[in-house]
C-alpha positions as CSV (number, residue, x, y, z in Angstrom):
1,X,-4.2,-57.7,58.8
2,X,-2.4,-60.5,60.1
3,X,0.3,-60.7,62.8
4,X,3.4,-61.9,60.0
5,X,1.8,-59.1,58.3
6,X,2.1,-56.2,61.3
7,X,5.4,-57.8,62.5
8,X,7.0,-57.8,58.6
9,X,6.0,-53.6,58.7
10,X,7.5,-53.0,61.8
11,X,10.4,-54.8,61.2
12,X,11.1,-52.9,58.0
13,X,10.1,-49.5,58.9
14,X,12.0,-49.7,62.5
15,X,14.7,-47.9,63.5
16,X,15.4,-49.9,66.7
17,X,16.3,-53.4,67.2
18,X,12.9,-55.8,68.1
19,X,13.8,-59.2,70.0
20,X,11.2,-61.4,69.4
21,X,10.8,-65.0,71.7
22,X,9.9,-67.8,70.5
23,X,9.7,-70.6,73.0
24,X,7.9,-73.2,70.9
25,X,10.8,-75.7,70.5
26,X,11.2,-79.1,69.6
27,X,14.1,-81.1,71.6
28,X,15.8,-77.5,72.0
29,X,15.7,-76.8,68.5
30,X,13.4,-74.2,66.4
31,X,11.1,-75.5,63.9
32,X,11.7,-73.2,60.9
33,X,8.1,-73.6,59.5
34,X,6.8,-72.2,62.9
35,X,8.9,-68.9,62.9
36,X,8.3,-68.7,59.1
37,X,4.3,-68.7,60.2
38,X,4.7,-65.5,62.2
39,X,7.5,-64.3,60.4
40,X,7.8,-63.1,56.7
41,X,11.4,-65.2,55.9
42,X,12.5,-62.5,54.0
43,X,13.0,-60.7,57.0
44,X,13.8,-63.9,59.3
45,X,16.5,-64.8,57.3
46,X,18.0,-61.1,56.7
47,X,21.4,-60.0,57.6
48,X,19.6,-57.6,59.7
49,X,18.0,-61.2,61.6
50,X,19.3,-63.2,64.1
51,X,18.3,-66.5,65.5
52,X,19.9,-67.4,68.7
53,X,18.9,-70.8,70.5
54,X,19.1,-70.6,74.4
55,X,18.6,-72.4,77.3
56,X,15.5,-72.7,79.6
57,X,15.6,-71.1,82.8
58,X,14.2,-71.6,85.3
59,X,11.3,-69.6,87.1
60,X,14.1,-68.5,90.4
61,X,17.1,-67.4,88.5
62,X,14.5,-65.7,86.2
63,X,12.7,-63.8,89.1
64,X,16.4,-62.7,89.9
65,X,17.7,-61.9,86.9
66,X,14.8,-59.3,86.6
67,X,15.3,-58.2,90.1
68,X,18.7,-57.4,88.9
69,X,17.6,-55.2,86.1
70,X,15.2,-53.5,87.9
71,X,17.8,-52.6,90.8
72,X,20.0,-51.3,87.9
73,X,17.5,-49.4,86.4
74,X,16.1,-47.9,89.9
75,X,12.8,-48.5,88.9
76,X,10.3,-49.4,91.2
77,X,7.7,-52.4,90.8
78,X,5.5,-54.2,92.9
79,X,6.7,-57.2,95.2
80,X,4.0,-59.1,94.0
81,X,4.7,-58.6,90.3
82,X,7.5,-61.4,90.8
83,X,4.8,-63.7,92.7
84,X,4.0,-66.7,90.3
């Protein structure tokens, strides 16, 4: 079984919303033929399927941004799971 092929069965059968990130880009634009690789376009293309393009971030205001949700969510995690 392939990975389009797992990925089209979970999307279909699940209840929950699945964010996928794809950060194979071309001059900050998605190549359609990659996503369409890994996933089925019946499903890419969907109503219930949404393709957002963002920018990069870089590596500090990601480590905070994490930090930030991790606070929020009082969970506790290493120190050195936000070493690079």
């Amino acid at each position: 079984m392939t990975f389009r092929n797992i990925m089209s069965q979970h999307l279909y059968r699940s209840k929950i919303p699945t964010v996928l990130i794809f950060s194979d880009v071309c001059e900050g634009k998605h190549r359609p033929n990659d996503l369409e690789r890994l996933v089925d376009p019946s499903v890419l293309y969907s109503p219930s399927a949404r393709i957002c393009q963002i920018h990069g971030v870089a590596k500090p205001k990601m480590k905070k941004c994490l930090q930030t949700i991790v606070k929020a969510e009082r969970l506790k995690v290493s120190d050195t799971l936000f070493e690079e």
